[in-house]
C-alpha positions as CSV (number, residue, x, y, z in Angstrom):
1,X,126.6,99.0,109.3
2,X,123.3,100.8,108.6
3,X,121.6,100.4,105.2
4,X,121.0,103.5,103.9
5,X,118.6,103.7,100.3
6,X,121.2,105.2,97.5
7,X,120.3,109.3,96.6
8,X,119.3,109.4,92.9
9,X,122.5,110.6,92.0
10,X,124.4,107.3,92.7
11,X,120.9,105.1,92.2
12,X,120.7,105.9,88.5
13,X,124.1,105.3,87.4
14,X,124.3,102.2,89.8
15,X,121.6,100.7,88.0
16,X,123.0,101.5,84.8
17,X,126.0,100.1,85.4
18,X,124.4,96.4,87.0
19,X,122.3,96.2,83.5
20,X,125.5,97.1,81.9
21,X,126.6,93.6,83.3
22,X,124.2,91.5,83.4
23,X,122.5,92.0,80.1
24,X,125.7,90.4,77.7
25,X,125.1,87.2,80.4
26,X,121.2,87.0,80.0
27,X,121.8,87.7,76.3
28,X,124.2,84.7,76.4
29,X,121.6,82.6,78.1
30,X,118.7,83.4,76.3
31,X,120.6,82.3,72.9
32,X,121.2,78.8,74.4
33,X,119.6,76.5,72.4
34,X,118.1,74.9,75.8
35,X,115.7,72.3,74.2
36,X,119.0,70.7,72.6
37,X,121.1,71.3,75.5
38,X,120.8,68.1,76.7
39,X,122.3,66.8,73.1
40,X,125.3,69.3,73.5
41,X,126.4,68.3,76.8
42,X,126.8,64.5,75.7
43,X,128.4,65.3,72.1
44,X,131.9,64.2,71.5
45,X,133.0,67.1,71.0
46,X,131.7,68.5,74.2
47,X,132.7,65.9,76.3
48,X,136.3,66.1,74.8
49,X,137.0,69.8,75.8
50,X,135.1,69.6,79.2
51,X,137.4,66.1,80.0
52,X,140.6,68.2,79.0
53,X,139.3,71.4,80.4
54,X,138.4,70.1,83.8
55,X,141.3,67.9,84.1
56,X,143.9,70.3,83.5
57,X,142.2,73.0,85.6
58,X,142.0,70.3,88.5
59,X,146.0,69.5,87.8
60,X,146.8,73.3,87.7
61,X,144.9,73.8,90.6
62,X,146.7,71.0,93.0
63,X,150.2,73.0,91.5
64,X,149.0,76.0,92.6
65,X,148.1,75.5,96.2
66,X,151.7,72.9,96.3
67,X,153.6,76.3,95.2
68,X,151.3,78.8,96.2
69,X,150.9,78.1,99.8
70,X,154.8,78.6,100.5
71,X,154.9,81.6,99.0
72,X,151.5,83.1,100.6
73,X,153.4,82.0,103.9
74,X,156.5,84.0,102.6
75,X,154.7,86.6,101.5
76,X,152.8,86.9,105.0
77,X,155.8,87.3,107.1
78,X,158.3,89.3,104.6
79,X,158.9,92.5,105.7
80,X,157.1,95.3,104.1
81,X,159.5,96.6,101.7
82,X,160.0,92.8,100.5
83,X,156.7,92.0,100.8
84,X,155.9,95.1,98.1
85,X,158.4,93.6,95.7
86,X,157.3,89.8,95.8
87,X,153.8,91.0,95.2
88,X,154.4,93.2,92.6
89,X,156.1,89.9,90.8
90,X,152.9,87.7,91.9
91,X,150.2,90.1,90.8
92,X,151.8,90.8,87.3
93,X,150.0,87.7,85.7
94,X,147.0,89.0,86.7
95,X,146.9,91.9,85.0
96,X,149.2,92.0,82.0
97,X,147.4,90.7,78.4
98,X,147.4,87.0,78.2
99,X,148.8,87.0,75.2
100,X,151.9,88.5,76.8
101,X,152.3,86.1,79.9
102,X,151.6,83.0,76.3
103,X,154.4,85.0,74.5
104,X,156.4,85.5,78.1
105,X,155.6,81.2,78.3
106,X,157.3,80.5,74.7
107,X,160.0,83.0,75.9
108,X,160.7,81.0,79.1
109,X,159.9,77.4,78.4
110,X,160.1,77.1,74.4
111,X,162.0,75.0,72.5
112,X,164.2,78.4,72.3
113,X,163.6,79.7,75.7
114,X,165.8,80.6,78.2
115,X,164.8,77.1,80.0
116,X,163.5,75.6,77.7
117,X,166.6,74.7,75.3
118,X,168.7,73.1,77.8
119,X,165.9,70.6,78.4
120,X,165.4,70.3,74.5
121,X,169.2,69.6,73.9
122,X,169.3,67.3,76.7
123,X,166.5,64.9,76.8
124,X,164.5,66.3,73.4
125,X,161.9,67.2,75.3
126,X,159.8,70.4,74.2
127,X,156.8,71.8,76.4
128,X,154.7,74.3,73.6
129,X,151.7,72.8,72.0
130,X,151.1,69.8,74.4
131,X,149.0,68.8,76.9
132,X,152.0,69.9,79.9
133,X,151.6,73.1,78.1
134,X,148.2,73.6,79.0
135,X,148.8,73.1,82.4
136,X,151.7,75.6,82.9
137,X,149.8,77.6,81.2
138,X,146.7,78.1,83.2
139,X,149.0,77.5,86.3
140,X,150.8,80.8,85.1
141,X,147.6,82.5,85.3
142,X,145.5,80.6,88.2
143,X,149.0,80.7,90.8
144,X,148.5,84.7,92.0
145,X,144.9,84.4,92.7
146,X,145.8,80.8,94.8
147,X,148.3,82.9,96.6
148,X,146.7,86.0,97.6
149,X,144.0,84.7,99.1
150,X,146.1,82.1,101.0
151,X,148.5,85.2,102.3
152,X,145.3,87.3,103.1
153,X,143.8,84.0,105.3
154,X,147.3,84.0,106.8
155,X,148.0,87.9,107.6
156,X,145.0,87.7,109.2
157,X,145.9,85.2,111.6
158,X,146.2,86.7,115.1
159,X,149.8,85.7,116.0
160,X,149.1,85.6,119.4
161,X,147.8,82.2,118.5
162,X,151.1,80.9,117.8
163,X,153.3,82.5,120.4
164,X,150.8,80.7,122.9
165,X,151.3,77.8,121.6
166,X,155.0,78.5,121.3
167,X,155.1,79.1,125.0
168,X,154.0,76.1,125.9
169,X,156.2,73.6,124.3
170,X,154.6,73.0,120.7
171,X,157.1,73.1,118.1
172,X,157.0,74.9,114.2
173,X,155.2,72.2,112.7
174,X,152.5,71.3,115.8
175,X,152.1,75.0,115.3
176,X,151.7,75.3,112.0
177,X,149.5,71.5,111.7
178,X,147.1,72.3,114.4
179,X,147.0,76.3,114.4
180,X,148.2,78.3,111.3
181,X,146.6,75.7,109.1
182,X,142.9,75.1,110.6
183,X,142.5,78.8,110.6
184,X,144.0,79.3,107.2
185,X,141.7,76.6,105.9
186,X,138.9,79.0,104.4
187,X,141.4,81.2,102.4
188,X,142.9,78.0,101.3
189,X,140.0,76.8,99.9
190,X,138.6,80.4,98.2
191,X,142.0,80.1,96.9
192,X,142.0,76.5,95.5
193,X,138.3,77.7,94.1
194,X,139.2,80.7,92.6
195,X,142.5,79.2,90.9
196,X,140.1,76.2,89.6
197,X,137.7,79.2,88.0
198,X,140.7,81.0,86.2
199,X,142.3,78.0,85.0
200,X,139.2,76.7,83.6
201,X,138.4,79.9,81.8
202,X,142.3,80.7,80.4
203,X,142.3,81.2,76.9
204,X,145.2,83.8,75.7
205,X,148.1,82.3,77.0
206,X,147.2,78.5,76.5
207,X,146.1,79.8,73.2
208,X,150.0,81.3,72.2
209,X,151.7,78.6,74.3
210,X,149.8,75.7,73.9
211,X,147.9,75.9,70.6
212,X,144.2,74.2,69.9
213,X,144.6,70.6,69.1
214,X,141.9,68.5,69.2
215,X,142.2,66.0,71.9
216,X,145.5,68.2,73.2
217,X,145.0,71.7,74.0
218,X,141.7,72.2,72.6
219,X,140.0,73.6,76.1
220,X,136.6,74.9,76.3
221,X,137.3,78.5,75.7
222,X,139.3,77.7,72.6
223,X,136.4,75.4,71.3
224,X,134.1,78.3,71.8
225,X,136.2,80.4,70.3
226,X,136.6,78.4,67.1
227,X,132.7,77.1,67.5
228,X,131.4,80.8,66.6
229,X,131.0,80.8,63.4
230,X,131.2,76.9,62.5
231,X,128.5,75.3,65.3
232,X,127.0,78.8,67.6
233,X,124.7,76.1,69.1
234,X,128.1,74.4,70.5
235,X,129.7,77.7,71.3
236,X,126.9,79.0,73.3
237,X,126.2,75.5,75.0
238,X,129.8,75.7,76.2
239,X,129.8,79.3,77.0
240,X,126.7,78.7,79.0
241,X,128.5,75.7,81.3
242,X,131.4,78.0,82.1
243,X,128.9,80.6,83.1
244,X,127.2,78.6,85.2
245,X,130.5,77.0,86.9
246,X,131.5,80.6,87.7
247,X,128.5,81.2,89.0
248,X,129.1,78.0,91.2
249,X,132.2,78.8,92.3
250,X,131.5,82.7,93.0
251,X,128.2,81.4,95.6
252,X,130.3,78.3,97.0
253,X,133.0,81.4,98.4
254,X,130.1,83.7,99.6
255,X,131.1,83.4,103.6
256,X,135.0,82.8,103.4
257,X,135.7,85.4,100.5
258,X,132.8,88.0,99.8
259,X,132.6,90.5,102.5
260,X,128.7,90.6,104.4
């Protein structure tokens, strides 16, 4: 494609609208208090919400590639008009408020819920405001990024590929293992990555589902939240390490998920 230098009509606005995102981030960085950094990366309450933040990410994330995968796979060779329903029903956490897929949580899994009272009468086991909490609810949010990225690697598989191999003896699985698999792997792992990112940044609906207990559901967006107007020093240290993580994670997918 050739590069072509952008007419002042589209330069000007362009530019406006690159400072109109970056300067709220280099605002955010330059209010770091970076000589005490150091101190607010190894300060109890810092470690606590990164240890809780980072492991529940990492938990929602191996849920969301055990459950997302199948369902990219589905939603790869559906046919069109069921294809357009399932990922209607996938994309909707994406987009609606998170305080609605928190409220949608409590509806679903609360002691009251539709699933969630059966289990409560049964074994007295209620899911709101623990640590399982957390994890469904980033899961909730994290799952339709996992899976559209998966079903993109796998729709663009060229399904000569498999008949090939069909032809000459291997079976669904050898297929799948040594074919569908290898050349899925990079949309597996932008969408293990990108899952990872948006669990570890969910705040809404672990906020309504899960609550902020110290120690519990306290993650690092809730901390930050709270930190504001109690510690900024904390709440901008923290803010800064999820910046920075995104960041990461945005230049670690730069050849199997941004377009050259």
């Amino acid at each position: 494609m050739r590069h072509r230098r952008a007419p002042l009509g589209l330069g000007l606005p362009a530019l406006i609208a690159l400072a109109f995102l970056t300067l709220p981030l280099l605002a955010l960085l330059a209010k770091v208090p970076w000589r005490r950094f150091g101190d607010i990366l190894v300060e109890s309450a810092t470690v606590e919400v990164l240890v809780l933040s980072v492991g529940s990410a990492a938990v929602s994330t191996l849920l969301c590639l055990l459950l997302g995968a199948p369902l990219a796979w589905v939603l790869a060779h559906a046919r069109p008009a069921t294809r357009r329903i399932l990922r209607t029903l996938v994309t909707l956490p994406m987009i609606v408020p998170p305080v609605v897929g928190g409220v949608a949580l409590l509806a679903a899994y609360g002691r009251r819920g539709v699933a969630g009272a059966p289990v409560y009468e049964l074994f007295g086991v209620s899911l709101p405001f623990t640590t399982a909490a957390v994890v469904v609810a980033q899961t909730f949010v994290a799952l339709p990024f996992c899976v559209l990225a998966i079903e993109g690697a796998l729709r663009g598989i060229d399904p000569e590929y498999a008949d090939s191999a069909a032809v000459q003896g291997a079976g669904r699985f050898q297929v799948f293992r040594y074919i569908t698999l290898p050349l899925a792997a990079p949309g597996v792992v932008a969408g293990a990555t990108l899952g990872f990112a948006r669990a570890l940044g969910e705040f809404g609906a672990t906020l309504t589902f899960a609550g902020s207990f110290p120690g519990v559901t306290r993650t690092a967006p809730l901390a930050i939240y709270q930190a504001l107007d109690s510690d900024p020093a904390l709440a901008y240290g923290l803010s800064a390490i999820l910046l920075l993580v995104s960041a990461a994670v945005l230049l670690s997918l730069r050849d199997s998920w941004w377009p050259r």
